[in-house]
C-alpha positions in Angstrom: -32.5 33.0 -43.4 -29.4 33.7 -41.1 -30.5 33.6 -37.2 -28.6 33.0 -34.2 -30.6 30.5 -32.0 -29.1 30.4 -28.7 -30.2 29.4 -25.3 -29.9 31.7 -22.2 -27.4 28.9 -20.8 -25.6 30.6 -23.2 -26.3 33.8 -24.0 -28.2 35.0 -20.8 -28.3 38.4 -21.6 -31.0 37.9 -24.0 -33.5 37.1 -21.6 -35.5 40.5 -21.5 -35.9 39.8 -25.4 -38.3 37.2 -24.5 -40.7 39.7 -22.7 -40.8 41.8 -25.4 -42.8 42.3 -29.0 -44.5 39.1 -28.1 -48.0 40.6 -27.8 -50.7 39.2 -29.4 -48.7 36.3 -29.7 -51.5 33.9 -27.8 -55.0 35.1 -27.1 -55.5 36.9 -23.9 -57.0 34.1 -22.2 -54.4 31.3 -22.7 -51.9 33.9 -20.3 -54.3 32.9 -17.3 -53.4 29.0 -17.5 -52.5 28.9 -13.8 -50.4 25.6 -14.4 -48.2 28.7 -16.6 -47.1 30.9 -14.1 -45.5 27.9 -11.9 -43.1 26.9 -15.1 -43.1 30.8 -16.7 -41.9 32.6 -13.5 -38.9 29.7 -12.6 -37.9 29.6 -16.0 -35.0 31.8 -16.9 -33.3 31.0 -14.0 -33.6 26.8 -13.7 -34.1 25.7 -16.9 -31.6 28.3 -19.1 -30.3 25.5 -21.3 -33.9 24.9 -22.1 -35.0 28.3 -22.7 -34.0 29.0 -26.4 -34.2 33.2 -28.1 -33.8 33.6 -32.0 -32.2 37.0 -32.8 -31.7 37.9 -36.4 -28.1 39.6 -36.9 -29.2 42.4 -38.3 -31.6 43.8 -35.6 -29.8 42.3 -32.5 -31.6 43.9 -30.4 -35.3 42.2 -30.9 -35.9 38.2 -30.5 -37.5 37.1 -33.8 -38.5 33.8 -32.0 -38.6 31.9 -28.6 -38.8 28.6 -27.2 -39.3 27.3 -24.1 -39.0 23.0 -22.8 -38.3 21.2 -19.3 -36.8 18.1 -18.4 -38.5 15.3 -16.1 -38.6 11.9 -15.5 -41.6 9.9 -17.3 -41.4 6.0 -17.3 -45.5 5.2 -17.8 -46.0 3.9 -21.3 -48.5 6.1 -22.3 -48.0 9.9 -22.2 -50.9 11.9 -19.8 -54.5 12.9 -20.6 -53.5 16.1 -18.5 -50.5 17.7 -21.7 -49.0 20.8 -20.8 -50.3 21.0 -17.0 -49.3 18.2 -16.4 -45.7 18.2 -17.5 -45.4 21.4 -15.8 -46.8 20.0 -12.6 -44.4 16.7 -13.2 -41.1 18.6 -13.4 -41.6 20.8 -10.6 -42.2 18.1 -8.4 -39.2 16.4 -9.5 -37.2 18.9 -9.2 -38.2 19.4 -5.9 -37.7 15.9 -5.2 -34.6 15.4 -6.9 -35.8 12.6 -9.8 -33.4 12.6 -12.8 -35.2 13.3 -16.0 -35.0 10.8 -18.5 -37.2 13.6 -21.6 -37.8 16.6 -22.2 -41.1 18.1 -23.4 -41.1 21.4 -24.7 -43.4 23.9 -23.7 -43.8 26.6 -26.3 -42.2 27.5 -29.6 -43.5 31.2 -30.3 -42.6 33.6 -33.2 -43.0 37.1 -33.4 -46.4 37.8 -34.6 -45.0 39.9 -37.3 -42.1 36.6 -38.6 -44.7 34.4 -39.0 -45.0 32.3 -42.2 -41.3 32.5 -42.9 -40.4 28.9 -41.5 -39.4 30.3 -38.4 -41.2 27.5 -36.4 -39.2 24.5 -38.1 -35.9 26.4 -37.4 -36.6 26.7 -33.9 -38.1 22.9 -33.7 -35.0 21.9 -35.1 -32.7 24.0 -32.7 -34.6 22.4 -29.8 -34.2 18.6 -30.7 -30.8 19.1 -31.7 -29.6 21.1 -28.3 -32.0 18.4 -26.3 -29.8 15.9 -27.4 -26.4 17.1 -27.4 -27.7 16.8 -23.2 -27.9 13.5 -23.6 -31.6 13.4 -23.9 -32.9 10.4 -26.7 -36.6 11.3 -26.4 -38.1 15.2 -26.6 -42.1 15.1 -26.5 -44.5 18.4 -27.3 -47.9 18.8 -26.8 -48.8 20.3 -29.8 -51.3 23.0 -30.0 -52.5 22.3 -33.4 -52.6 25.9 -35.1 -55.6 25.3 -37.8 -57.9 23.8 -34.9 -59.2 27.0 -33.8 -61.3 27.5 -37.1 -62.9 24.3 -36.4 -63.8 24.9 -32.7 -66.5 22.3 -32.6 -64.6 19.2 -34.1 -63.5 17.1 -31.7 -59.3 17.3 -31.5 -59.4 13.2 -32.2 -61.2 13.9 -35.7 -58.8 16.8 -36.4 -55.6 14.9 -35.9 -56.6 11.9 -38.6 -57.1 14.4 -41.5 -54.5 14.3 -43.6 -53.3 16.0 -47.2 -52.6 14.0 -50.1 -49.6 13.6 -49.6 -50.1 11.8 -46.0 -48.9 14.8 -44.1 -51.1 16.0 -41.2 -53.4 19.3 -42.3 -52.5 21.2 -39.5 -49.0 23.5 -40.7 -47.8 22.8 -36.9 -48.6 19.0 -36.9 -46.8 19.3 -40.5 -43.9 20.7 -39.2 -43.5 18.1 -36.3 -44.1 15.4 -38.5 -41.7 16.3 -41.3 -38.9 16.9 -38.7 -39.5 13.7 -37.6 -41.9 13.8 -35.2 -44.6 10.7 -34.9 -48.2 12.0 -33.3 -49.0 9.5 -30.5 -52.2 10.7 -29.0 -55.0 13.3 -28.1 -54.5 15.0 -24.8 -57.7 15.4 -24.0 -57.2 17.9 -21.2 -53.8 19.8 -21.7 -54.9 23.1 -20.4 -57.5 24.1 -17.8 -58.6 28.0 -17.2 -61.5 28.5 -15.6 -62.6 32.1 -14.5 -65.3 34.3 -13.2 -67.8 35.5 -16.0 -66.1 39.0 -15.6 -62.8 37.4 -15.9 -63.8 36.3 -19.1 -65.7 39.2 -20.5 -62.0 41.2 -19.7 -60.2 38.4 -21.2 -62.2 38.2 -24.4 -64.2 41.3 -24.7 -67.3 39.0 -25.2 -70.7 39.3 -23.1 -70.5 35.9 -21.7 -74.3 36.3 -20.0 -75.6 32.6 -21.7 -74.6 29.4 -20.1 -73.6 27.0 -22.9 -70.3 26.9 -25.1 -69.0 30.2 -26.4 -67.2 30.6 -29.2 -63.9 32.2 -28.1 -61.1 33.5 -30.9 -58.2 31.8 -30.6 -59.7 29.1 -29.0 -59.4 25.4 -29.8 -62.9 24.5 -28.3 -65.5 26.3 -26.9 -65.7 27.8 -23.6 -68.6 26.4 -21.3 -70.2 29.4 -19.5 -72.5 28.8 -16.3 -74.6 32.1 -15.8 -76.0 30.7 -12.6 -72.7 29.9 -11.5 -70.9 32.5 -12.2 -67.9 30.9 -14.3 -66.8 29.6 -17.3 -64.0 26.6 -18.0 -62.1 26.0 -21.2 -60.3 22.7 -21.4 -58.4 22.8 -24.3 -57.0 18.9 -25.8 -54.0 19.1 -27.3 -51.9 16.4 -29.4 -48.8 14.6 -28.1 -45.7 14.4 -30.6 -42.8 12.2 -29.7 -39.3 12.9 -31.4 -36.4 10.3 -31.2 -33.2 12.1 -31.6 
């Protein structure tokens, strides 16, 4: 497979590419993480070395894949219960206060919906550690959204991670793929991602009736949703599984 996998540091006339023919890419739900507008929003313009498009020569003008990470500064020895949020949250208050990053945790690697299952994810893993440390980065962490965990909503995440295949590689593709490039799975993130919402908000987001309190069973999602009919909302907290890669 010949792509060109650039970053908008480089090539930032790709940018709109990355708002487009990604629908459907994440259920609707996950797009109301508000931790994700604060990093989303910034992005193309603060972190463009970070921010990475795949564009297939022969139809220039679609991205195939993106792929999105941000430095900061972490120095605890364990990484955070609080995942994606809070890496998001971390970085832009360093940035704001000026702390020199010392990783770099990536955010999302997303393929079209119509390129997946053609290795696409591994090619863009790989062009993200490899530009990560040509910066002069030793460390990039991720915390992985395991892509099989959603048919196994009611398994807790810390069960899911220890199952493995014969050959010792994780059961999850996407643990699979960090693992084989590398990667060494470190710990559950118990609360990654947050996104609470009225019960309206959540029938528009999901199309389901959402009028019993108790976890829901949402498509797409990696747990249930706990819906409170007397309170009018309902939270997902989804776990998530932190990767570390040494370049």
């Amino acid at each position: 497979m010949t792509l060109d996998i650039v970053t908008l540091a480089d090539r930032p006339d790709l940018a709109p590419l990355l708002d487009e023919d990604f629908d459907g890419a994440w259920p609707q739900f996950m797009l109301w993480d508000p931790m994700g507008a604060v990093y989303y929003n910034t992005a193309h313009d603060l972190y463009p070395e970070f921010v990475f498009a795949a564009v297939d020569p022969a139809d220039p003008g679609r991205a195939v894949a993106r792929a999105y990470a941000v430095p900061l500064r972490w120095t605890e020895p364990e990484l955070p219960d609080g995942g994606w949020d809070r890496v998001i949250q971390r970085a832009t208050i360093q940035r704001l206060t000026g702390a020199t990053p010392n990783i770099v945790s990536a955010i999302e690697i997303c393929i079209r919906p119509d390129r997946r299952g053609s290795g696409l994810s591994g090619l863009m893993l790989t062009a993200m550690r490899e530009a990560v440390g040509k910066l002069g980065y030793d460390t990039l962490v991720a915390p992985v959204r395991p892509s099989g965990k959603h048919t196994q909503p009611d398994l807790p995440m810390t069960e899911y991670v220890t199952r493995v295949r014969p050959d010792g590689l994780p059961v999850d593709p996407w643990l699979r793929v960090h693992v084989r490039a590398g990667g060494r799975i470190e710990r559950v993130a118990p609360r990654s991602m947050a996104i609470t919402g009225t019960l309206a908000d959540w029938r528009r987001w999901t199309g389901l009736p959402f009028d019993t309190s108790g976890p829901v069973h949402v498509p797409g999602a990696l747990v249930p949703v706990l819906c409170d009919v007397a309170h009018d909302h309902a939270v997902y907290v989804e776990p998530n599984v932190w990767v570390r890669h040494r370049l």
